[in-house]
C-alpha positions in Angstrom: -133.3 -56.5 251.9 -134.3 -55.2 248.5 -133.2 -51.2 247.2 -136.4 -49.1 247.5 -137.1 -47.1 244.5 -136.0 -43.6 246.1 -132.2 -45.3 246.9 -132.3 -46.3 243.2 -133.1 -42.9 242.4 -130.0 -41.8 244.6 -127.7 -44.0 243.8 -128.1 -43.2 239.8 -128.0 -39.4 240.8 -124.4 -39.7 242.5 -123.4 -42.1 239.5 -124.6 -39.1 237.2 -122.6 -36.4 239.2 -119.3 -39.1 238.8 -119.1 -38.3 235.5 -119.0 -34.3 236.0 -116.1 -31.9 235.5 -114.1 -31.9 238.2 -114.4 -28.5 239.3 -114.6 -27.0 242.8 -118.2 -28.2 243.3 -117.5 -31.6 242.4 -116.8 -32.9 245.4 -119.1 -31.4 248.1 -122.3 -32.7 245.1 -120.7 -36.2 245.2 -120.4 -35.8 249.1 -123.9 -34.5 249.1 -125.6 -37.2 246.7 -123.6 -40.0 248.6 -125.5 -38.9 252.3 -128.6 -39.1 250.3 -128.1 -43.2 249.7 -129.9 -44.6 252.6 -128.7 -48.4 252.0 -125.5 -48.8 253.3 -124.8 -52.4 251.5 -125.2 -50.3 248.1 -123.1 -47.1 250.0 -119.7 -49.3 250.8 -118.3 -49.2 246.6 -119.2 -45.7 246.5 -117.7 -44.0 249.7 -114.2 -46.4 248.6 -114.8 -44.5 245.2 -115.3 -40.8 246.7 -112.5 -41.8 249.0 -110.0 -42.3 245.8 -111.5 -38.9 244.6 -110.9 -36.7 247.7 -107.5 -38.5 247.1 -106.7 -36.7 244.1 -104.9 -33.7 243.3 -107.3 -31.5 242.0 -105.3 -30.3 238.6 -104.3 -34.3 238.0 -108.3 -35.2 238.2 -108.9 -32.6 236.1 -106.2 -33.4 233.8 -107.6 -37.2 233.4 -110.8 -35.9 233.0 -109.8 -33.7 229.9 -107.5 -36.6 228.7 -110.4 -39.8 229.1 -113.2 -38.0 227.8 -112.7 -34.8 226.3 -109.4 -34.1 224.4 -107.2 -37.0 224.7 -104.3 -37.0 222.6 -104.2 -38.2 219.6 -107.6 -39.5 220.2 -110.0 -39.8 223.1 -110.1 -42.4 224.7 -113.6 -42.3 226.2 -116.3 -40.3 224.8 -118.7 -39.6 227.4 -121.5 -39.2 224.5 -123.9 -42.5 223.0 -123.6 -41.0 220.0 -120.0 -40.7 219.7 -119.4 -44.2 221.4 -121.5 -46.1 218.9 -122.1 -44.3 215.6 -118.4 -42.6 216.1 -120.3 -38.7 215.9 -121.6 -36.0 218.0 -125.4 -35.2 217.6 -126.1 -38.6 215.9 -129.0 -40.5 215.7 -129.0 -41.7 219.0 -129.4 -38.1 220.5 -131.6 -37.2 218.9 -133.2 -40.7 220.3 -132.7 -39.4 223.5 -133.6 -36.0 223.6 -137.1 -36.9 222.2 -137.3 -39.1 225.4 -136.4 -36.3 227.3 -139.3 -34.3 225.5 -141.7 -37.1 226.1 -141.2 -36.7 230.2 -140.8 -33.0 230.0 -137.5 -32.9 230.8 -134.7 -30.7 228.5 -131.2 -31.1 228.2 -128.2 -28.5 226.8 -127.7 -29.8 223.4 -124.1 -30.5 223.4 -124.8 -32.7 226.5 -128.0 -34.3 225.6 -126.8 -37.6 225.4 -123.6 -37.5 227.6 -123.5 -40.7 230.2 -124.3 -37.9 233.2 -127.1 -36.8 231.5 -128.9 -40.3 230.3 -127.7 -41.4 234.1 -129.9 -38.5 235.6 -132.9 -39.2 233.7 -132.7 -42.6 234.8 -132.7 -41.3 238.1 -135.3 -38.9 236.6 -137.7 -42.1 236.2 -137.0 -44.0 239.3 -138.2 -40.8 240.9 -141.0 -40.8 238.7 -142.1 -44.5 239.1 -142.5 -43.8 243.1 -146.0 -41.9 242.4 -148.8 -43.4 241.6 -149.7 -40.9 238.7 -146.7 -41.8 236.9 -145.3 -45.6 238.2 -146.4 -47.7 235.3 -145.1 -45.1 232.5 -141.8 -44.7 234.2 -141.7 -48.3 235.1 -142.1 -48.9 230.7 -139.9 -46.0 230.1 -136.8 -46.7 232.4 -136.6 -50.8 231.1 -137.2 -49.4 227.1 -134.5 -46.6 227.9 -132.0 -49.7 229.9 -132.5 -51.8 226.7 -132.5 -49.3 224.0 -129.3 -47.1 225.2 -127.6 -48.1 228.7 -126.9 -51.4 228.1 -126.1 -50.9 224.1 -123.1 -48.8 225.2 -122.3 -48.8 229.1 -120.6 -52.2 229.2 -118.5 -51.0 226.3 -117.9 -47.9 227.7 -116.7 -49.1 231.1 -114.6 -51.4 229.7 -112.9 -48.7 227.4 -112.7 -46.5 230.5 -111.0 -49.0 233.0 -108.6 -50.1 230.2 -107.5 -46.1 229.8 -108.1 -44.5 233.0 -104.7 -44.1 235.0 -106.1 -42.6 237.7 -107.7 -45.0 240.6 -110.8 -43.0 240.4 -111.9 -43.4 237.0 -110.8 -47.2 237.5 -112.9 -47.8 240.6 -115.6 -46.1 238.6 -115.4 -47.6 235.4 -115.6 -51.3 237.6 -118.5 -50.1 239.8 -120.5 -47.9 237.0 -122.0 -51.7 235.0 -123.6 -53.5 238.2 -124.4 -49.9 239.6 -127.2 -49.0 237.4 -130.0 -50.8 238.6 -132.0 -52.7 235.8 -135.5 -52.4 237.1 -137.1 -49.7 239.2 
């Protein structure tokens, strides 16, 4: 049985929240998103990954979090951010890429986060959504493969890689293996 659409949608939305501070909301929105996934094939990876989450101590999650993609020392080892992952800068070319994109389907991001993994993730999920109407299918449809081949699949495979290899929580390392053949390539 093939993933309608709307479970695309869902499933890219709970992906999105995956990468999210770890804060006291993090877990009821990732308990949230994953009820929302109506294909229970596609559920089975993610409820073993919220599983490992609930798992965690809250301070050491949010400890790994800081360490993998905000302020590792002496480097970090996974910049959530395109443009940091490929150009090696925040704000680079590829944001500003993106947030014209963004622009283009009306949608706005917070600067500083306009080209983090969360954000691209949601508006993929943005896109799925959109492609489900008639109004909007065949832009959306265009717009989610350019947006796959022009920025998810220059950087995710990389990233994923980069985050399994440095990620000592099981978590991140479920995630990192789950996040490449998660994102679906076609709506």
């Amino acid at each position: 049985m093939e993933i309608t659409i709307e479970n695309k949608a869902r499933i890219l939305r709970f992906l999105s929240q995956c990468f999210a501070y770890p804060n006291r909301a993090f877990l009821p929105n990732l308990q949230t998103q994953l009820q929302e996934i109506t294909a229970e094939k596609e559920k089975t990876g993610f409820k073993s990954l919220l599983r490992l989450f609930e798992q965690e101590n809250s301070e050491q999650l949010q400890g790994e979090y800081t360490r993998l993609f905000i302020s590792g020392y002496p480097n970090t080892p996974c910049p959530p951010y395109e443009s940091v992952f490929r150009e090696g800068t925040m704000l680079g070319s590829n944001s500003r890429k993106v947030d014209r994109l963004y622009q283009e389907w009306g949608m706005t991001a917070d600067l500083d986060l306009v080209d983090h993994i969360s954000t691209e993730v949601e508006f993929l999920a943005f896109l799925a959504s959109a492609a489900t109407l008639d109004a909007t299918r065949t832009n959306a449809n265009k717009a989610y493969h350019s947006f796959i081949h022009s920025h998810i699949q220059k950087w995710i495979p990389d990233f994923s890689k980069k985050l399994y290899d440095n990620a000592k929580s099981p978590p991140y390392r479920k995630l990192a293996a789950l996040l490449p053949t998660s994102i679906p390539p076609t709506v």
